[in-house]
OpenMM code with the backbone's topology and positions (N, CA, C; nanometers):
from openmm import Vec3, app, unit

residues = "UNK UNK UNK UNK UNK UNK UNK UNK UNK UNK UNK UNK UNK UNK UNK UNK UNK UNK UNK UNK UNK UNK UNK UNK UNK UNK UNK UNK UNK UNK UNK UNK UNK UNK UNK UNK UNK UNK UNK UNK UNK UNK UNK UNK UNK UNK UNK UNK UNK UNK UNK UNK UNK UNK UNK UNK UNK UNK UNK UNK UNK UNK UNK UNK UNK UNK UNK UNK UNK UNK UNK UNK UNK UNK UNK UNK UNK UNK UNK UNK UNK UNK UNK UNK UNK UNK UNK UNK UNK UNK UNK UNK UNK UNK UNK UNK UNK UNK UNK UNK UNK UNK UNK UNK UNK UNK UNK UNK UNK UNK UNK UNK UNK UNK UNK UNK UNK UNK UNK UNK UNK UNK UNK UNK UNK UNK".split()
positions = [
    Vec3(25.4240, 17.6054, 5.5469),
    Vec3(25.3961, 17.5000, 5.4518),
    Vec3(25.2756, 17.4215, 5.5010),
    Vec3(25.2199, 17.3524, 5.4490),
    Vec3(25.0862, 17.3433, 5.4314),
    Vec3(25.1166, 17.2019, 5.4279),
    Vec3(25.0505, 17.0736, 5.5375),
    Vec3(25.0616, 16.9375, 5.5342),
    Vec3(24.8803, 16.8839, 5.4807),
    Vec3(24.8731, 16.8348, 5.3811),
    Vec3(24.7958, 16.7658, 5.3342),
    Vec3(24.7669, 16.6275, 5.3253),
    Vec3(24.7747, 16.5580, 5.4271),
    Vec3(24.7976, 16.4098, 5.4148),
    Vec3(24.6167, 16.3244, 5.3755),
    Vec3(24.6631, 16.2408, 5.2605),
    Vec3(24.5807, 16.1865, 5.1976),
    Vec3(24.5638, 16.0373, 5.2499),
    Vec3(24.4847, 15.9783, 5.2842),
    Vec3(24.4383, 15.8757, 5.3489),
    Vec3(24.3408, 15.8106, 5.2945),
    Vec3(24.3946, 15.6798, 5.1498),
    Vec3(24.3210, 15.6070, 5.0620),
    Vec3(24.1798, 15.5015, 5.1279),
    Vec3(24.1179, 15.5201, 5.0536),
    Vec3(23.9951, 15.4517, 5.1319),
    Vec3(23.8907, 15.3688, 5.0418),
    Vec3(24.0034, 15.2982, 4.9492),
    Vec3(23.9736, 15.2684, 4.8315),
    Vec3(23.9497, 15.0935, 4.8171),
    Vec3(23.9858, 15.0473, 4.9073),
    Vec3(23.9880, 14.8895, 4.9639),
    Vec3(23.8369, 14.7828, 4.8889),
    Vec3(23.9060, 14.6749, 4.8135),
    Vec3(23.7926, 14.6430, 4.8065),
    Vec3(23.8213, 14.4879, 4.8386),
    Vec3(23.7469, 14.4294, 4.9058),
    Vec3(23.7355, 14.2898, 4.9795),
    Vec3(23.7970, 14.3181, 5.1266),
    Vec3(23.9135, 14.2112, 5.1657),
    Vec3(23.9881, 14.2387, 5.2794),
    Vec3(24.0940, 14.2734, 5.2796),
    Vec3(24.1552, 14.2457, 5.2023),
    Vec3(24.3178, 14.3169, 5.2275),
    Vec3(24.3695, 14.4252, 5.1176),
    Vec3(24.4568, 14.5356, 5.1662),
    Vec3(24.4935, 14.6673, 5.0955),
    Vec3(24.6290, 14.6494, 5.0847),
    Vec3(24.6788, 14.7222, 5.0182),
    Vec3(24.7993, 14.7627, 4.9837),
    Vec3(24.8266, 14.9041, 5.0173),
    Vec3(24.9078, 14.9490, 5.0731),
    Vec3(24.9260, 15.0786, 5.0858),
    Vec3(25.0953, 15.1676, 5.0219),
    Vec3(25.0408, 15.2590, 4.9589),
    Vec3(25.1752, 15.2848, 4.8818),
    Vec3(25.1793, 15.4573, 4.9106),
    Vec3(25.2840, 15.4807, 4.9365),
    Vec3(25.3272, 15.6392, 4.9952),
    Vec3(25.3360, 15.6793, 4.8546),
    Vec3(25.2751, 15.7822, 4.8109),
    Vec3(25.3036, 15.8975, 4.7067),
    Vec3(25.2933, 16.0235, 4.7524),
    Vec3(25.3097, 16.1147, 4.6574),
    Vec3(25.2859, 16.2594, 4.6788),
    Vec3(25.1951, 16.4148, 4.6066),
    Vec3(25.1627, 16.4633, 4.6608),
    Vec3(25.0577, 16.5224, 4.5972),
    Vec3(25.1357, 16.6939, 4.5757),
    Vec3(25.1121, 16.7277, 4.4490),
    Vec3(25.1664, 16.8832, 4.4295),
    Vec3(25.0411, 17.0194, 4.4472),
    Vec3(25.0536, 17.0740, 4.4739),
    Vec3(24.9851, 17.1616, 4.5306),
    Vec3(25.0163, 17.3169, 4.5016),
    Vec3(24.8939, 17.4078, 4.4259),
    Vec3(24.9702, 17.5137, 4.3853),
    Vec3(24.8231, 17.5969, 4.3353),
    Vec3(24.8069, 17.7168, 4.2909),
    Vec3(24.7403, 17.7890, 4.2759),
    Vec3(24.7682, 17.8504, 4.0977),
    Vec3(24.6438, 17.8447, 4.0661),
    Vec3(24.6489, 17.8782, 3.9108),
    Vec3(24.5408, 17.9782, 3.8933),
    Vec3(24.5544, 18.0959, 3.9204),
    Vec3(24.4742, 18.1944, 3.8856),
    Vec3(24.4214, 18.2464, 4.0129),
    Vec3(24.2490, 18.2245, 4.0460),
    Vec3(24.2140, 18.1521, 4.1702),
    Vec3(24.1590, 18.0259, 4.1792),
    Vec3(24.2081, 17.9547, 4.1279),
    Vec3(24.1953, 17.8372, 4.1764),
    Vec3(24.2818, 17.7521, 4.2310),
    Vec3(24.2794, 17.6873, 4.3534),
    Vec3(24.3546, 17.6126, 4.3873),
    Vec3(24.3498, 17.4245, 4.3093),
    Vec3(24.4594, 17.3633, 4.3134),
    Vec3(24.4848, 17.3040, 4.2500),
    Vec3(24.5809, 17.1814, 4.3266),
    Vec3(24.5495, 17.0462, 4.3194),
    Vec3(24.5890, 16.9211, 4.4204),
    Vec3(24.6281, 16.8503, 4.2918),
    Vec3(24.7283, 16.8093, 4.2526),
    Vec3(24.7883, 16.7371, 4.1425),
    Vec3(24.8752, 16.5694, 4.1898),
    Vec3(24.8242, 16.4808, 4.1505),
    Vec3(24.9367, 16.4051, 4.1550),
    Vec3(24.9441, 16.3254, 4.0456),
    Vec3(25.1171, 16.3702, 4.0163),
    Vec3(25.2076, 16.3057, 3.8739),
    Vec3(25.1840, 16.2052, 3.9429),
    Vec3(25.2093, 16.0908, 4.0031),
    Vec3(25.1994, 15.9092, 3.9645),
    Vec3(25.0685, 15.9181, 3.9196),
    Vec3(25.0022, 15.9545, 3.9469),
    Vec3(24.9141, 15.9014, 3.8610),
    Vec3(24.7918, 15.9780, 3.7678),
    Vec3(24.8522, 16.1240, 3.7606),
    Vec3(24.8237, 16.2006, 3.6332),
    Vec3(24.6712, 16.2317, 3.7076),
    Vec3(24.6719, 16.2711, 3.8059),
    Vec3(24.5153, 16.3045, 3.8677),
    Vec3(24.5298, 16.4330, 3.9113),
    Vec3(24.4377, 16.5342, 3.8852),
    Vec3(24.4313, 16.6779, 3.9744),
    Vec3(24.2595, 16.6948, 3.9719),
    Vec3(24.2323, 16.7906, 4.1034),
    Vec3(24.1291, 16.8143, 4.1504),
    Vec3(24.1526, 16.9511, 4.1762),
    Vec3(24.0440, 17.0524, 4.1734),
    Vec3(24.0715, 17.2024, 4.2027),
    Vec3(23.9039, 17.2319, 4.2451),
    Vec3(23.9673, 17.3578, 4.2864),
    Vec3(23.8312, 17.4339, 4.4143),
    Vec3(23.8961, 17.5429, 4.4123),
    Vec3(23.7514, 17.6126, 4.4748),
    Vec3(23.7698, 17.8165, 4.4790),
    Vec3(23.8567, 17.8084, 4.6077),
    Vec3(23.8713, 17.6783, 4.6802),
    Vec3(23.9474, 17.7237, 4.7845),
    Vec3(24.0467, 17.6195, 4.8102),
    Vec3(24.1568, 17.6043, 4.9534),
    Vec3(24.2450, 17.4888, 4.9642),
    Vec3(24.1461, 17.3639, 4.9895),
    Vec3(24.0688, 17.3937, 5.0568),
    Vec3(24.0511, 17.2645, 5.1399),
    Vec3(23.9245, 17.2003, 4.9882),
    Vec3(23.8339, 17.2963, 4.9611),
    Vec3(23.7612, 17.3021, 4.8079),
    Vec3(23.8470, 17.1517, 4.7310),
    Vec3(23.9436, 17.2022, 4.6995),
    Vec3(24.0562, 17.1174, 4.6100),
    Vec3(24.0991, 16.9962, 4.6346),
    Vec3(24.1348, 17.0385, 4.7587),
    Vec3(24.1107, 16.8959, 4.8341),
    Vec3(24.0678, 16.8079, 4.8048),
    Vec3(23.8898, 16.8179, 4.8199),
    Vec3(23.7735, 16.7695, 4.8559),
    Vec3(23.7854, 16.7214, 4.7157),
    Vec3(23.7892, 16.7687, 4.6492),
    Vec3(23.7736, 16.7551, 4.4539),
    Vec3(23.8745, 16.6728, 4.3992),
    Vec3(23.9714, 16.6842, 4.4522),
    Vec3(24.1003, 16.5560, 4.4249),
    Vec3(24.0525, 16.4366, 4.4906),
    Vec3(24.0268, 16.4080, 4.6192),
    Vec3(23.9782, 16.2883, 4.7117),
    Vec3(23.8530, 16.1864, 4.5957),
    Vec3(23.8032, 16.3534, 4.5675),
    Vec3(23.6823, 16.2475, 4.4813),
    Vec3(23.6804, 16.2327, 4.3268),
    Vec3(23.8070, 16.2536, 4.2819),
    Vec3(23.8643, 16.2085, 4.1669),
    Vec3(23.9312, 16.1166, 4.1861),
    Vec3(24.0622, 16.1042, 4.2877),
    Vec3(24.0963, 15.9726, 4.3065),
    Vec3(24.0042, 15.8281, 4.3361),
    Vec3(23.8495, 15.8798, 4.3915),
    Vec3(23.8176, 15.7686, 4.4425),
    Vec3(23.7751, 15.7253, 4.3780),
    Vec3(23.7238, 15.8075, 4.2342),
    Vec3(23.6631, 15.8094, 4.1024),
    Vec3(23.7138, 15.6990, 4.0226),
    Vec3(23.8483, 15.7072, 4.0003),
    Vec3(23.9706, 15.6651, 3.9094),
    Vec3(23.9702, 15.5251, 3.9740),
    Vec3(23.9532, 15.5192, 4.1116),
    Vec3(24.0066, 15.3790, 4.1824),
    Vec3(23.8744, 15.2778, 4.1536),
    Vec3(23.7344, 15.3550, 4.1363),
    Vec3(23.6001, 15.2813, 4.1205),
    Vec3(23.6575, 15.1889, 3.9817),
    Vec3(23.6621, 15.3190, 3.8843),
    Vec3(23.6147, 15.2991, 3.7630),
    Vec3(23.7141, 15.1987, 3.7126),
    Vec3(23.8537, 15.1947, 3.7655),
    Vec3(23.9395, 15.1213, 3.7165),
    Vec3(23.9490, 14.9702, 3.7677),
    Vec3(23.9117, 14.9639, 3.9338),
    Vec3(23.8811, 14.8472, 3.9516),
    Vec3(23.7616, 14.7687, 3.9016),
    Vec3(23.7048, 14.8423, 3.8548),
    Vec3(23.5267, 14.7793, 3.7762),
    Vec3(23.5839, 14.7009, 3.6556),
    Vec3(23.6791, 14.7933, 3.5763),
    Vec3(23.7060, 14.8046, 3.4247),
    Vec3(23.7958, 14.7035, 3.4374),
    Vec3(23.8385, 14.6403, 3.5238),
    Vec3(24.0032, 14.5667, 3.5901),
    Vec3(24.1073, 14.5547, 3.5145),
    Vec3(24.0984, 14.7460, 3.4945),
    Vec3(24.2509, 14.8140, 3.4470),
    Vec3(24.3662, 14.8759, 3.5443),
    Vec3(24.3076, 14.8667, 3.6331),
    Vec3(24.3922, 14.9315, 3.7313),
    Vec3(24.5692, 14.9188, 3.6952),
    Vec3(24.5786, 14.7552, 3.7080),
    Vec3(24.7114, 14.7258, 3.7123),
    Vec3(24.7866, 14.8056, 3.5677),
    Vec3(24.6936, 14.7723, 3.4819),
    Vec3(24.7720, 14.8008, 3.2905),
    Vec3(24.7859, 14.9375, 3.3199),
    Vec3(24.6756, 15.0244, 3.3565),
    Vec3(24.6908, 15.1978, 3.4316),
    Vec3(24.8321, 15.2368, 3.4999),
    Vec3(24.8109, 15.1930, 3.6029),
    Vec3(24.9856, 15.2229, 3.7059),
    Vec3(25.1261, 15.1920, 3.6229),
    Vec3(25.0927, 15.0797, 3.5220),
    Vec3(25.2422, 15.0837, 3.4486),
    Vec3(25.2475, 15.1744, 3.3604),
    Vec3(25.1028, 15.1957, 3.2659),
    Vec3(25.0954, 15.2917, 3.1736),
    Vec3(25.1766, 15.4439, 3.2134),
    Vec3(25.1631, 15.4364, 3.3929),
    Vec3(25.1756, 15.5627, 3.4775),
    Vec3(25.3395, 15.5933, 3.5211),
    Vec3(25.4198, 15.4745, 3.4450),
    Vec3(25.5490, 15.4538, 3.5142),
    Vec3(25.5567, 15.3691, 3.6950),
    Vec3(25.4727, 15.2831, 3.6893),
    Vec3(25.4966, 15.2235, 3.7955),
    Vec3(25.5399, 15.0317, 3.7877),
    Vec3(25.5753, 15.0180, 3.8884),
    Vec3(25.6395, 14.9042, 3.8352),
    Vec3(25.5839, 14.7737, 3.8955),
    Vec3(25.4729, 14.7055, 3.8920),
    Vec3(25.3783, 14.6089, 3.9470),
    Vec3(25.4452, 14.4392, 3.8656),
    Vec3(25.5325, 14.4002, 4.0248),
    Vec3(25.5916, 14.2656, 4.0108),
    Vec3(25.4820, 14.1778, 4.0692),
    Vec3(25.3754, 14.2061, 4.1392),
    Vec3(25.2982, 14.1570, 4.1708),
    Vec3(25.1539, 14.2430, 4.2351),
    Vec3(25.0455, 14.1622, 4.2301),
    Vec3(24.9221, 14.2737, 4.2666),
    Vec3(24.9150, 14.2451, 4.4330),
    Vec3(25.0621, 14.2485, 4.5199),
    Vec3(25.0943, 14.2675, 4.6287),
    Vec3(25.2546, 14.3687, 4.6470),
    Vec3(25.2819, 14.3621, 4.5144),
    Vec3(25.4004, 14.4580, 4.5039),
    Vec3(25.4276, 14.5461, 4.4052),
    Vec3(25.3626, 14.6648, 4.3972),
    Vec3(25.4005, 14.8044, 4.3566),
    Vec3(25.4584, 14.8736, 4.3434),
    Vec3(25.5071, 14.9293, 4.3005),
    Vec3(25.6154, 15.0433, 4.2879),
    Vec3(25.5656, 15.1399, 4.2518),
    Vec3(25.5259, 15.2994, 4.2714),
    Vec3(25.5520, 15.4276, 4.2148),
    Vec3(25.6378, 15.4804, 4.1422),
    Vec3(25.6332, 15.5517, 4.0708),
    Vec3(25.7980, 15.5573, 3.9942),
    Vec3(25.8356, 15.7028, 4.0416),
    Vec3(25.9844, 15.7164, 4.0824),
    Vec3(26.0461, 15.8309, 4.1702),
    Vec3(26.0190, 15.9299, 4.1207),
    Vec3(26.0419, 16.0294, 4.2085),
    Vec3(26.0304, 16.1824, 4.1318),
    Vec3(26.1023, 16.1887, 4.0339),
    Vec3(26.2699, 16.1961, 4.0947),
    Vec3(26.3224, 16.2142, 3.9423),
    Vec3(26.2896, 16.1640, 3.7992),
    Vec3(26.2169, 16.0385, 3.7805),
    Vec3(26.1920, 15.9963, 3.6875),
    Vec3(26.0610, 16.0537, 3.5991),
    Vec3(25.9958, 16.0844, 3.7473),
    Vec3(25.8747, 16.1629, 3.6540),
    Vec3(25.8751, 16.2844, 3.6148),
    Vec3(25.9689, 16.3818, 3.6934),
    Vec3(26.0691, 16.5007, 3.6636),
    Vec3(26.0828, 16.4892, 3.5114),
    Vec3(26.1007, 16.4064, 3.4454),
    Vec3(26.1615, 16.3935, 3.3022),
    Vec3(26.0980, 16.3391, 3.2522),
    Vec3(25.9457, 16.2897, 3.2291),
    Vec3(25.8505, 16.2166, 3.1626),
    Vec3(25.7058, 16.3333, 3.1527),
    Vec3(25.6988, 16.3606, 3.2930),
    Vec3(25.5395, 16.3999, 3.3049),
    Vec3(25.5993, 16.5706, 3.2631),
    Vec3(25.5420, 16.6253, 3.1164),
    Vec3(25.5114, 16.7724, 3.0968),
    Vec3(25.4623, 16.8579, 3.1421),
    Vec3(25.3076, 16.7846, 3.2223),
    Vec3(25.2688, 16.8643, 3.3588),
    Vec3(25.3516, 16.8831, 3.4972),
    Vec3(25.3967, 16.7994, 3.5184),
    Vec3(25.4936, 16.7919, 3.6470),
    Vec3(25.6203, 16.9382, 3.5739),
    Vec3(25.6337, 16.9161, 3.5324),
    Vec3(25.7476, 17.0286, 3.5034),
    Vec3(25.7026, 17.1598, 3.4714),
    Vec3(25.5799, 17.1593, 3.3952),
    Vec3(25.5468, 17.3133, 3.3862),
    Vec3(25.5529, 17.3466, 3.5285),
    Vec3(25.4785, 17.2663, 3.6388),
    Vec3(25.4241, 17.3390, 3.7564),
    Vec3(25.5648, 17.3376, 3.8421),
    Vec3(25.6751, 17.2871, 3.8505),
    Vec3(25.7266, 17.2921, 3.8932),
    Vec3(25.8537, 17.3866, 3.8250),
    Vec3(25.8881, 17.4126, 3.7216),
    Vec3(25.8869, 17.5394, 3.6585),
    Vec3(25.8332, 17.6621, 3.6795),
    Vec3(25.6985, 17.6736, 3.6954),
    Vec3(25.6364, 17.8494, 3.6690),
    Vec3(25.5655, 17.8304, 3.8109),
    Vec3(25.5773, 17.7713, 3.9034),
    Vec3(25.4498, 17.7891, 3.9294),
    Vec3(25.5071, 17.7565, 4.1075),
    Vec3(25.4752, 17.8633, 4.2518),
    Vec3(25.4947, 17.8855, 4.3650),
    Vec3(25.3914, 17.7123, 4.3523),
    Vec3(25.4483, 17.6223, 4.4748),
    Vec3(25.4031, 17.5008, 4.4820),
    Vec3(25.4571, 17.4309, 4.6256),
    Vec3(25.3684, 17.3496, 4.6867),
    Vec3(25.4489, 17.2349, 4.7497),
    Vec3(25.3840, 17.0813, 4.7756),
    Vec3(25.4912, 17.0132, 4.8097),
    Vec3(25.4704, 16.8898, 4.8022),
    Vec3(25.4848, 16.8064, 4.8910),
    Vec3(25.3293, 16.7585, 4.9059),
    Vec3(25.3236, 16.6683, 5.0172),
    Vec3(25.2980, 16.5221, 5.0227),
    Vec3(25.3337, 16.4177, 5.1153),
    Vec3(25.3103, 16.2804, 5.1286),
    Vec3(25.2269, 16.2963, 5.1475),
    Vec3(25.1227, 16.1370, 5.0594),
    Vec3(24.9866, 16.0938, 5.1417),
    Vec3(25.0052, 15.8816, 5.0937),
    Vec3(24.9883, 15.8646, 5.1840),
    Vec3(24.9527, 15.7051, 5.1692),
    Vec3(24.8116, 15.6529, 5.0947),
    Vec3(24.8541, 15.5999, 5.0116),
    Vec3(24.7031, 15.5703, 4.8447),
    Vec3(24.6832, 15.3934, 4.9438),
    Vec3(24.5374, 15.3790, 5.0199),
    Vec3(24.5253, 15.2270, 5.0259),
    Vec3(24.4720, 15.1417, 4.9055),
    Vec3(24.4965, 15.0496, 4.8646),
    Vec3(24.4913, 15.0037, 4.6917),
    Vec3(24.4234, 14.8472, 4.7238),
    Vec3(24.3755, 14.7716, 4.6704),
    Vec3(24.2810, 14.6824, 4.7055),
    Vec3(24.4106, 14.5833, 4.6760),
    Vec3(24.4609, 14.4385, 4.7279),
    Vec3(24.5615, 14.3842, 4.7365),
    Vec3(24.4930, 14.2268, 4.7188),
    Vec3(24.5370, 14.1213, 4.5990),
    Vec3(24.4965, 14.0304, 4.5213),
    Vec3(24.5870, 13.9338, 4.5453),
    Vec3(24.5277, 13.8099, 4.5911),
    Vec3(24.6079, 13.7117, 4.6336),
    Vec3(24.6796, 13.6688, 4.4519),
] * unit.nanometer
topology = app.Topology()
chain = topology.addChain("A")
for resn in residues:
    res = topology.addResidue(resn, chain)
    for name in ("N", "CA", "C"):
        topology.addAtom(name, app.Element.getBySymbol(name[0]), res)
């Protein structure tokens, strides 16, 4: 099994938030393929590490554009997450996204896969 740990680097001012999610991982044809249901992001490459590289810079993409747009927060609930404060986050569990996200289930349905932790650092608002 294959450890992929993701290490957010997304911080903007001084203080972060850091929230453990998980990333699905799986091969669609030849392409490899880095998916993560919380927050509906995938990146793919001719190779593993390719995919990688291509998810990292979609997430960092998503984290620019949304903190610019200052949607971030309305985004993560849109995503099933549960923000009591822009110091307290929630992800929403697998099981829950098990039964929401259509992508999460095809791939976990048809498709040889695994799933790994990575810690998302998130910019943190007094």
């Amino acid at each position: 099994m294959n450890h992929h740990l993701y290490k957010g680097k997304h911080p903007v001012g001084k203080d972060t938030l850091t929230v453990n999610l998980f990333l699905i991982s799986f091969k669609d044809g030849e392409s490899f393929i880095y998916y993560s249901p919380h927050l509906d992001l995938s990146g793919y490459g001719n190779t593993n590490e390719a995919a990688r590289e291509s998810f990292n810079l979609v997430l960092d993409e998503y984290c620019k554009y949304t903190l610019h747009k200052n949607t971030l927060w309305d985004d993560l609930k849109k995503h099933g997450w549960t923000v009591k404060s822009k110091q307290r986050v929630y992800p929403p569990q697998f099981s829950d996204l098990m039964s929401s996200n259509e992508t999460l289930q095809d791939v976990i349905n048809t498709r040889d896969f695994t799933k790994q932790h990575f810690d998302l650092n998130m910019p943190a608002y007094a």
